[in-house]
N, C-alpha and C positions, 0 to 999 in steps of 0.2 A: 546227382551222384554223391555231394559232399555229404549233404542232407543224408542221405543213406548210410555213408560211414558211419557217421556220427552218431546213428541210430543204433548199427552192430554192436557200437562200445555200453551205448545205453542201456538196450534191453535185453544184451546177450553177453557180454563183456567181452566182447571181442576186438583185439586192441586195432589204433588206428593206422601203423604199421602194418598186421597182417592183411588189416582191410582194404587198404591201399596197393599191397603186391596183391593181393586176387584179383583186384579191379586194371591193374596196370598202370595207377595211377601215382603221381611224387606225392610222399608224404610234405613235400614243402608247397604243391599245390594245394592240397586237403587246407593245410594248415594257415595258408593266406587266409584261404577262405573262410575257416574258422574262426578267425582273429580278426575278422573284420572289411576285408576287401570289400567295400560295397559302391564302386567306382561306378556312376553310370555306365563305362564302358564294360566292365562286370557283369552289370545287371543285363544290359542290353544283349549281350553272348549269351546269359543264364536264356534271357525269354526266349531269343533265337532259335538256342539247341531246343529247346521244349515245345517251340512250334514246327522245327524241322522234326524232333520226333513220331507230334501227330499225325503231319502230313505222309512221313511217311508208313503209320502204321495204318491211315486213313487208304493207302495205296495200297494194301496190306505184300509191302515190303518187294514191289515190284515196281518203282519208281527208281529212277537212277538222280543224281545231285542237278540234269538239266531240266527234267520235267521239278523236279522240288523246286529250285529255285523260279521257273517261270508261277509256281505256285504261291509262293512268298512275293513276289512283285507284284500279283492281282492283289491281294492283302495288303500294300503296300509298304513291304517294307524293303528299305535301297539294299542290297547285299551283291557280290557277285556270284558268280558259280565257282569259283576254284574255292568261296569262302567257304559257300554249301560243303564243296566235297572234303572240305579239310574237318570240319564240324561231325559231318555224316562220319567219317573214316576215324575221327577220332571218341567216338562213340558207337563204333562196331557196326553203320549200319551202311548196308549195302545189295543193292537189289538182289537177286537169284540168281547162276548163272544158267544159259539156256544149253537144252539136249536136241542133240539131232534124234530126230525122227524119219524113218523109212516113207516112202512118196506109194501114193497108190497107181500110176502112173502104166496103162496099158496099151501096148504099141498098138496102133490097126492094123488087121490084118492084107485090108487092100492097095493097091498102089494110090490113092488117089490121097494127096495131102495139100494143102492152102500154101500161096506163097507168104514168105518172112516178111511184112509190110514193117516189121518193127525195126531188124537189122540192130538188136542192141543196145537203139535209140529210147532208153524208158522213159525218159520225163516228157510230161503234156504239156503245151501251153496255156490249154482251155478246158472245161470238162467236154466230154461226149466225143472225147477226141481218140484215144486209144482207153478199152479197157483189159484189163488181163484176170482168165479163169483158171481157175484148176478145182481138182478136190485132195479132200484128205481124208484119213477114219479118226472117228472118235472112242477108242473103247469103253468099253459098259460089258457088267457083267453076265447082260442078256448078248451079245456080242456087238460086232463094229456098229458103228451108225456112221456113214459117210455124209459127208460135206461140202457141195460143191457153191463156190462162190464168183462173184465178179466184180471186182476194182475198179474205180474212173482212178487212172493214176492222175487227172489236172484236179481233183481235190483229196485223193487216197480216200475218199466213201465207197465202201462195200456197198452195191446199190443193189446185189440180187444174192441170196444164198437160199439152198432146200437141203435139207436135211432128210434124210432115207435108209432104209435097207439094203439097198442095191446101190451100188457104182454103176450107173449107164448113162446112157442117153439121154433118158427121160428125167432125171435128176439133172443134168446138165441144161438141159433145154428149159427147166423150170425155174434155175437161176437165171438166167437168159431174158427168159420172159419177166420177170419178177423186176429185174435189172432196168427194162425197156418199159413197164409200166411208170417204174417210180420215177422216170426221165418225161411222163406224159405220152408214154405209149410210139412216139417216135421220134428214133436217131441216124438220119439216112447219113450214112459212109462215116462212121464210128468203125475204129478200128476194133476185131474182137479177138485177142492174141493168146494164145494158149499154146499146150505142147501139143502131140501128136497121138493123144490117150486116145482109144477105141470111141469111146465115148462123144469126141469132137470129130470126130471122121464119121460118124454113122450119119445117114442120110437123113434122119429126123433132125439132128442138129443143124445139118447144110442149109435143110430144106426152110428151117426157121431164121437162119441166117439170111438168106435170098428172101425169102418173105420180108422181113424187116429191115433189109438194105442196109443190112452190115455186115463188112468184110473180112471176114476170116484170114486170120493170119496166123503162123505156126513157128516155131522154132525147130530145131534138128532133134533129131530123135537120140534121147538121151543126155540130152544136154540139160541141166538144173540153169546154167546162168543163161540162158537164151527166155527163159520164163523167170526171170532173178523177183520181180515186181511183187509176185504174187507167191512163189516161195515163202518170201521175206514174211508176208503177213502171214502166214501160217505159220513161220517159227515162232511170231510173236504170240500167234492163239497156242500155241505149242508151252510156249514159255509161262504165260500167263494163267492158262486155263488148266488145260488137260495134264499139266505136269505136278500142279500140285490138287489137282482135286481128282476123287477115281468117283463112278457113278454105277450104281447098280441096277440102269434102267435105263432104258432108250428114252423112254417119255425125261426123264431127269436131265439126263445130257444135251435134250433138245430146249429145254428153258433154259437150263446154264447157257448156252450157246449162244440163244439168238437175247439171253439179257446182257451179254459179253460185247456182240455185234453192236449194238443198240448205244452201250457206253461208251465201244470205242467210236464208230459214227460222230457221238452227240459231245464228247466229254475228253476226248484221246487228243494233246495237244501234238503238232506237229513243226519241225523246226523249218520243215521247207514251205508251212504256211501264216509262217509270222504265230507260230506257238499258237493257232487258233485250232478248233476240231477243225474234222473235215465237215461236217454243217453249217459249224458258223461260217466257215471261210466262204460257204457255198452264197451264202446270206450276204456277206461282203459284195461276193461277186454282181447279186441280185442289184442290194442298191444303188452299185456304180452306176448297171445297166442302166436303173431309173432313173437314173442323175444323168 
């Protein structure tokens, strides 16, 4: 930033006072700086902010100061997080803030519903223990493309998602399947916790659920925090994706999507897994088993 001042006055002669009230910065800081500050402890803040600014623009601008900093410590360098956030904040940067989005969310129309094995209780011990489904739309200016996915909350991996035309059953049941392949084709008494959309009530879904010996479990009808798990991560696809990108194509929004899934899976650090993805963690879990 000083470097830039410096430069207004050079090639445009614009003084280092004005240049300083635009940027919001003390002319008696510009002027340490110019005059020579070159303290270690200077230089080391100078490299700092300009690796926090990569990193965050390498995130492109949807990282908050604890994903950065868990980033700077793989890197190796000591800093805290309140340091991060003061640096970030002091050079204007700061993630997005996120937008509610409408739920696709269709009551069934028959009496029959799955009991609550969940009761509220979100967090897993182990994977393959509770997952939680839903869907959401994607728009594109050929129209919606729905999304129906399914969570292992014991490592937060999206382990099944299908992308479609139709909100039903058959999208439902194809993340399902998808979810129950990538686990090695069997999960007997896996909890599978969802709302009470049409889609989870229809008898293809049931009927894949008894096939695969996993127990259907539901929340009250109309309740967002009874399914809070799996919400959650669709604000996040919400936040990250579809709010700043628009797609004029179903085929488009389906790459965006599942190269989105993929990164968060593989690269998306988490605070309830020791800042690891949900793969690596998964990896963790592997070798202990081995051990």
């Amino acid at each position: 930033m000083a470097t830039f001042i410096a430069v207004q006055r050079a090639d445009h002669g614009i003084t280092h006072a004005v240049s300083c009230r635009a940027l919001g910065v003390s002319e008696g800081w510009f002027y340490k700086w110019k005059d020579g500050d070159r303290s270690p402890r200077r230089a080391r803040r100078e490299r700092l902010k300009a690796e926090i600014a990569r990193l965050f623009a390498g995130h492109k601008g949807k990282r908050g100061s604890p994903m950065i900093t868990a980033d700077l410590h793989d890197l190796g360098w000591r800093v805290s997080k309140n340091t991060v956030a003061a640096l970030m904040a002091e050079m204007g940067l700061a993630a997005r803030p996120k937008k509610k989005r409408g739920g696709t969310t269709r009551p069934g129309k028959g009496r029959w519903q799955a009991p609550d094995l969940v009761q509220r209780d979100f967090p897993a011990e182990k994977i393959n223990q509770k997952w939680y489904g839903d869907g959401t739309g994607i728009d594109t200016d050929e129209g919606v493309l729905y999304l129906d996915s399914v969570l292992d909350m014991g490592s937060r991996r999206v382990l099944g998602f299908v992308l479609g035309e139709h909100h039903d059953a058959q999208l439902a049941y194809g993340a399902l399947a998808m979810a129950v392949a990538v686990r090695g084709g069997a999960v007997p008494g896996v909890i599978m916790h969802t709302d009470q959309g049409s889609e989870y009530t229809a008898r293809l879904f049931r009927q894949a659920c008894t096939r695969l010996a996993v127990s259907q479990s539901m929340g009250r009808p109309g309740s967002a925090l009874d399914n809070a798990v799996i919400e959650s991560w669709h604000s996040t696809l919400e936040f990250e994706l579809r709010s700043l990108r628009t797609f004029a194509t179903r085929t488009g929004a389906r790459a965006a999507v599942a190269a989105w899934i993929e990164d968060y899976n593989h690269t998306r650090r988490h605070s309830a897994l020791g800042r690891l993805s949900p793969v690596d963690y998964e990896l963790t879990l592997a070798g202990k088993d081995a051990a």
